[in-house]
C-alpha positions, 0 to 999 in steps of 0.5 A, a space after each residue: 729375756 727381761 720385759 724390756 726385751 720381750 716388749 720390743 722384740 713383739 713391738 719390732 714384728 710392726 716395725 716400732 721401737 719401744 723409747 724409755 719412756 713408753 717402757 716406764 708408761 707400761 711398768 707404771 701401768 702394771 703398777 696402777 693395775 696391780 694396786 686397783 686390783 686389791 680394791 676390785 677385780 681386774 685381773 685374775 694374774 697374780 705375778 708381776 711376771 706373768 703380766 708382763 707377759 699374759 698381758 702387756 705382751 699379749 696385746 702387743 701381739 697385736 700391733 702388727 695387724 693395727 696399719 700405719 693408716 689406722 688411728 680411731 681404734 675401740 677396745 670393747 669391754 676394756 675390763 682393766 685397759 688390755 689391749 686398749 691401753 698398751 696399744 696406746 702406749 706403742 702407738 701415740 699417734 693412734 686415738 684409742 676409745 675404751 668402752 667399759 660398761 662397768 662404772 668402777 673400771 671405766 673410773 680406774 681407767 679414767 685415773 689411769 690415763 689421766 696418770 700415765 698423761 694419755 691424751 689419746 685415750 678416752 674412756 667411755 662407760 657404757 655398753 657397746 650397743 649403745 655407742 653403736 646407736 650413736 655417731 660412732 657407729 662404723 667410725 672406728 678403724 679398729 676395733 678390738 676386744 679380749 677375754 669378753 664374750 664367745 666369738 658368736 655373740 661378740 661379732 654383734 658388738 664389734 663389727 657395728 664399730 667397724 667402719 667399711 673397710 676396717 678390721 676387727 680383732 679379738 683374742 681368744 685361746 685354744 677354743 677359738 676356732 670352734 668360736 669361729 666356725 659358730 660366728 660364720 653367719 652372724 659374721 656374714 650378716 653383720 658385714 663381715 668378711 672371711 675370718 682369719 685365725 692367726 696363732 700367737 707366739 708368745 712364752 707361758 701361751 699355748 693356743 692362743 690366736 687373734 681372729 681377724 675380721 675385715 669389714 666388707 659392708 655396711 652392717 644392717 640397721 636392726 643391729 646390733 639388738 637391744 641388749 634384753 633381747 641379744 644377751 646370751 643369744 647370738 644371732 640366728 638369721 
């Protein structure tokens, strides 16, 4: 199976067709991943091969959980611009926001979207505690991350981006549902719902699941913590 046919088989589980010119937008987006990874650390996959598949099908797993409805999606920690980004590139109609505290990824991500003509991506470079103080707080329909932090601590930097009624997925490996246990009350506090784990059928992948999170209410206005004080340590109470 070429990554053509894998890309639109993942697409069409949420009834999207891939056109040439999204297929061409995410080989052009390996290719600036690739080359920027030379000069820092974006990605620890070594083959074009795999990252067709560890990465830009990866986050296409994801496309059947983002409803037609939903178009403010963030991705946390967006590292390199997965999932953010690939999801962009199958939903134009959808306005993504990466949040990236690194200054040198949140610049590679800016070249990239400015690249790759993304006028429904913008980059932001600082840490989610912080936009979670601002006017974004509870705004966004989605909110996504990969490959950030243990689920226990992660729930605090997610659900306040959350709007009432909207869904956070993250994707995790095989360690994912021992996470989940561990995020249950944090989850609770933050205005989070019942957690779903939904295994991932993708070739080279064994575990992998995105844990699915409904917001249910309001998250409580001493969260999330200042970063000096919740770094590290999940929520107790």
């Amino acid at each position: 199976m070429n990554e053509q046919t894998l890309w639109n088989s993942l697409a069409q589980k949420a009834g999207i067709t891939l056109d040439a010119a999204q297929i061409g937008r995410l080989n052009s987006y390996l290719d600036l991943l690739f080359a920027a990874n030379e000069r820092m650390n974006l990605t620890r996959i070594a083959t074009r091969a795999d990252a067709e598949i560890l990465h830009i099908g990866d986050a296409l797993t994801l496309l059947p959980y983002l409803p037609p409805q939903a178009h403010r999606v963030a991705d946390v920690g967006a590292g390199g611009g997965v999932p953010g980004m690939v999801l962009a590139i199958a939903r134009p109609d959808i306005r993504v926001t990466l949040i990236e505290a690194t200054r040198k990824k949140a610049d590679f991500l800016r070249d990239a979207v400015k690249t790759l003509q993304l006028p429904n991506v913008a980059v932001i470079a600082d840490r989610a505690e912080k936009i979670a103080r601002t006017r974004a707080r509870e705004s966004f329909d989605i909110v996504v991350a990969r490959a950030v932090a243990l689920l226990p601590i992660l729930v605090e930097w997610l659900l306040p981006l959350a709007k009432v009624g909207g869904v956070v997925l993250t994707m995790k490996g095989p360690k994912g549902i021992e996470e989940l246990k561990q995020a249950s009350a944090p989850t609770r506090l933050l205005g989070g719902g019942d957690a779903q784990a939904i295994p991932v059928d993708l070739p080279q992948t064994t575990g992998h699941l995105i844990v699915k999170i409904s917001k249910i209410r309001p998250t409580p206005a001493r969260f999330p913590r200042d970063p000096s004080i919740a770094k590290g340590s999940p929520i107790s109470r």
